[in-house]
C-alpha positions as CSV (number, residue, x, y, z in Angstrom):
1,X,7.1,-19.1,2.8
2,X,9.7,-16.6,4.0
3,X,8.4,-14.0,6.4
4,X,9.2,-11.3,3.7
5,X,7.0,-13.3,1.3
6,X,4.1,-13.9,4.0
7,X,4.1,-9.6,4.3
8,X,4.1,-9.0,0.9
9,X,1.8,-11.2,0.4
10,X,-0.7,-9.6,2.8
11,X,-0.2,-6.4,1.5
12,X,-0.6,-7.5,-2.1
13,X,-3.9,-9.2,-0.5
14,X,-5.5,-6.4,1.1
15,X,-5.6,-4.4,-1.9
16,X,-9.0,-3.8,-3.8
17,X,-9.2,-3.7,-7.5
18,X,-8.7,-0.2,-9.2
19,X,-6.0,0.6,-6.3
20,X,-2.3,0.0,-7.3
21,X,0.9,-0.1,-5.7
22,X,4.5,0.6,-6.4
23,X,7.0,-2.5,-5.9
24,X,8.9,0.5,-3.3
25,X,5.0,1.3,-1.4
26,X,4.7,-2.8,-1.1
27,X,7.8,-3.0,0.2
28,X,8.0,-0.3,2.6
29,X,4.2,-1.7,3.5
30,X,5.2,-5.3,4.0
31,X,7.9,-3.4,6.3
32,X,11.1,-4.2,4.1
33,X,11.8,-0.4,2.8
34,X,14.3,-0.3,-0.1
35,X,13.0,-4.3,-0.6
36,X,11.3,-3.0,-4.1
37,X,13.7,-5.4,-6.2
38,X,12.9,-8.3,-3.8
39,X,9.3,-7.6,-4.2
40,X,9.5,-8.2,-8.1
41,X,11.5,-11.4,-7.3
42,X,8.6,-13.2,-5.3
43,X,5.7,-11.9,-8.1
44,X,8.6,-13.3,-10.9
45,X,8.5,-17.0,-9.2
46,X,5.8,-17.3,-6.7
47,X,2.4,-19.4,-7.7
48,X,0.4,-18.1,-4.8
49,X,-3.0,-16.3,-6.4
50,X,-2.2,-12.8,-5.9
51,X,-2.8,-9.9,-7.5
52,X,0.2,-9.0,-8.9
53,X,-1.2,-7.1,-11.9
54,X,-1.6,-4.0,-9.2
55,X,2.2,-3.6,-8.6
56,X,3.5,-1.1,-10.5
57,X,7.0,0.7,-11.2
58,X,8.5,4.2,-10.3
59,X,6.3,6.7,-11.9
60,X,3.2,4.3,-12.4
61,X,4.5,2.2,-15.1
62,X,3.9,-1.2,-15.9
63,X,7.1,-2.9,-16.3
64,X,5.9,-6.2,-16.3
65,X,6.8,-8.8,-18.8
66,X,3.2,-9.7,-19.0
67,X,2.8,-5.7,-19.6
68,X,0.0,-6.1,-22.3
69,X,-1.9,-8.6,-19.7
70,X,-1.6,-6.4,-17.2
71,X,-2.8,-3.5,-19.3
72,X,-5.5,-5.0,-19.8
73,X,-6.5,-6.6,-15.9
74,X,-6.0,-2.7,-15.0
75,X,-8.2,-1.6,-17.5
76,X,-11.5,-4.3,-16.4
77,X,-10.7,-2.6,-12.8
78,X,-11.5,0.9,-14.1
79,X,-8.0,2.5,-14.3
80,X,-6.7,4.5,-17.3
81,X,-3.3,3.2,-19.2
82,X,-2.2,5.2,-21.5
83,X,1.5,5.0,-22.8
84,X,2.4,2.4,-20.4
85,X,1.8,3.9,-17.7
86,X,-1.4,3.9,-15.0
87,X,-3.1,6.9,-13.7
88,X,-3.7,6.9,-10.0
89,X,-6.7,9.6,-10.5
């Protein structure tokens, strides 16, 4: 594991369910800012348990390809989707 992966994976870790992130706040977390793209690379290929149903795109939207999934995972933790996208309130 890179050190890049190792960070975002902490950050991805320390989350708690109902909180979510956007792939630019985990990167600038991890302490790669302007890393948002490499962030969706790791969640795309990694097979480490974490939770990457809380990662988000610009504007709260779930751009994921497992979008209905993840929908759904958001849902069970208590946050509203509506119209693809995930309010923070």
């Amino acid at each position: 594991m890179t050190a890049f992966e190792d960070a975002v994976r902490q950050v991805l870790m320390s989350t708690r369910p109902g909180e979510v992130l956007t792939y630019g706040e985990v990167a600038a977390e991890a302490g790669y800012p302007g890393a948002a793209r490499a962030v969706g690379n790791y969640l795309r290929r990694t097979a480490d348990e974490v939770p990457w149903h809380r990662v988000l795109g610009s504007g709260d939207r779930i751009v994921s390809r497992c979008a209905v999934e993840q929908a759904a995972l958001l849902t069970a933790e208590g946050l509203a989707v509506r119209g693809g996208r995930v309010s923070r309130a």
